[in-house]
C-alpha beads as a LAMMPS data file, in Angstrom:
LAMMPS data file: protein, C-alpha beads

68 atoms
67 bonds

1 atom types
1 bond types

-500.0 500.0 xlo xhi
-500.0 500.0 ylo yhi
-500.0 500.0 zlo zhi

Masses

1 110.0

Atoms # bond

1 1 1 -474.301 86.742 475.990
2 1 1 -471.689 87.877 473.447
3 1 1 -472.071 89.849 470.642
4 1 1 -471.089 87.293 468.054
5 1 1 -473.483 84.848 469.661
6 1 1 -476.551 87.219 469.756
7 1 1 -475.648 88.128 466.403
8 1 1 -475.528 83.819 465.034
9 1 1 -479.203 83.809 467.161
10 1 1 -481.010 86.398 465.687
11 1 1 -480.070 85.418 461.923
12 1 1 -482.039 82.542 462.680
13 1 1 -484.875 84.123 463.502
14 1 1 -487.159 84.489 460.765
15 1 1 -487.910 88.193 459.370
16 1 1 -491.248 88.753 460.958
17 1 1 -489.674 87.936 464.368
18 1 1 -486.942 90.409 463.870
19 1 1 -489.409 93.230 462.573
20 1 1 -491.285 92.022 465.941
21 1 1 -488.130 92.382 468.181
22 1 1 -487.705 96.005 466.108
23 1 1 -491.210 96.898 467.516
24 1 1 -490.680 96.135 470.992
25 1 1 -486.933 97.533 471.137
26 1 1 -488.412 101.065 469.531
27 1 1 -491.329 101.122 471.991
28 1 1 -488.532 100.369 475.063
29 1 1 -486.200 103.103 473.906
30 1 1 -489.469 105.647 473.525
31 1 1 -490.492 104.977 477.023
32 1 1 -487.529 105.662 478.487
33 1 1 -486.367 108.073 476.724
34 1 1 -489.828 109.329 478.015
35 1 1 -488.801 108.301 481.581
36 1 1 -485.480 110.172 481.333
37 1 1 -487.395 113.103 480.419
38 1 1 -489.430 113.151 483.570
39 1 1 -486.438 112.655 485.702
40 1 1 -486.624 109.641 486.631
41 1 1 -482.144 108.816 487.041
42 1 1 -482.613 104.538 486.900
43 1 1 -483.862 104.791 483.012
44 1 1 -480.258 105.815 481.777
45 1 1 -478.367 103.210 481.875
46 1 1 -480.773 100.998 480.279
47 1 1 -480.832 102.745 477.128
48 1 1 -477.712 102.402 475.124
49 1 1 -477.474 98.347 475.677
50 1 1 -481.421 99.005 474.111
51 1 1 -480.011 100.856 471.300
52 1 1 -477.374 98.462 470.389
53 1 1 -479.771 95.888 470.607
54 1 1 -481.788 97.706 468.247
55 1 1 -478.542 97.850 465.769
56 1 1 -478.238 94.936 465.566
57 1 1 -481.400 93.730 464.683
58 1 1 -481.521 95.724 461.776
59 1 1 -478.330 94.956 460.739
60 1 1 -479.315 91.607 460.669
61 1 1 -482.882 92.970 459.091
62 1 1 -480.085 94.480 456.153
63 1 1 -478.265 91.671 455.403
64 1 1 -481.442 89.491 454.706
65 1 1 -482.535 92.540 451.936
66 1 1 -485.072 93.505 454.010
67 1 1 -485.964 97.019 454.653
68 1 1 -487.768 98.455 457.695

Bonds

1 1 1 2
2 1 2 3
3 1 3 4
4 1 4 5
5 1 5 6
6 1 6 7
7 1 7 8
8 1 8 9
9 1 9 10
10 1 10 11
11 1 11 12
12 1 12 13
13 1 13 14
14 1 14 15
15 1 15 16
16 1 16 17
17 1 17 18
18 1 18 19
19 1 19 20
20 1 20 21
21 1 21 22
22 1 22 23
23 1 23 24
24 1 24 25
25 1 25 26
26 1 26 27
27 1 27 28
28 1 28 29
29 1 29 30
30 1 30 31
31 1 31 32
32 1 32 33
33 1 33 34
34 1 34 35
35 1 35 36
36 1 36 37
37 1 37 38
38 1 38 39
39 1 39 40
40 1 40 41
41 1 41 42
42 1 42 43
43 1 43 44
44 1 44 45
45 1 45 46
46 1 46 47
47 1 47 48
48 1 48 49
49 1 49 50
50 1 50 51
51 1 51 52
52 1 52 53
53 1 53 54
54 1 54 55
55 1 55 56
56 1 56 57
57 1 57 58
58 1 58 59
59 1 59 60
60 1 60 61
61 1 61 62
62 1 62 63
63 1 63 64
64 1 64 65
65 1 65 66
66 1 66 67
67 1 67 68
């Protein structure tokens, strides 16, 4: 999916589904960043397309005023 396409689907989503997807992103990057610190190779390419992800959604959090 593009970037401009994820972005048009999550401003539909409502605010308490985008603090939701914040939740779950955070607790994805925090176990593998966990994961990486064990040594376990597999978990590091995973994590920056998390962390965009996680950008984005608050972006999107930002422009609706919202604060998390």
């Amino acid at each position: 999916m593009k970037v401009a396409e994820q972005l048009t689907d999550l401003r539909g989503l409502t605010v308490e589904d985008l603090r939701q997807r914040v939740r779950d992103l955070d607790d994805q990057v925090f176990r593998l960043r966990i994961q990486r610190s064990m040594g376990q190779a597999e978990s590091g390419n995973k994590m920056r397309p998390l962390r965009k992800e996680l950008a984005r959604v608050k972006t999107v959090l930002g422009e609706k005023g919202i604060k998390d």
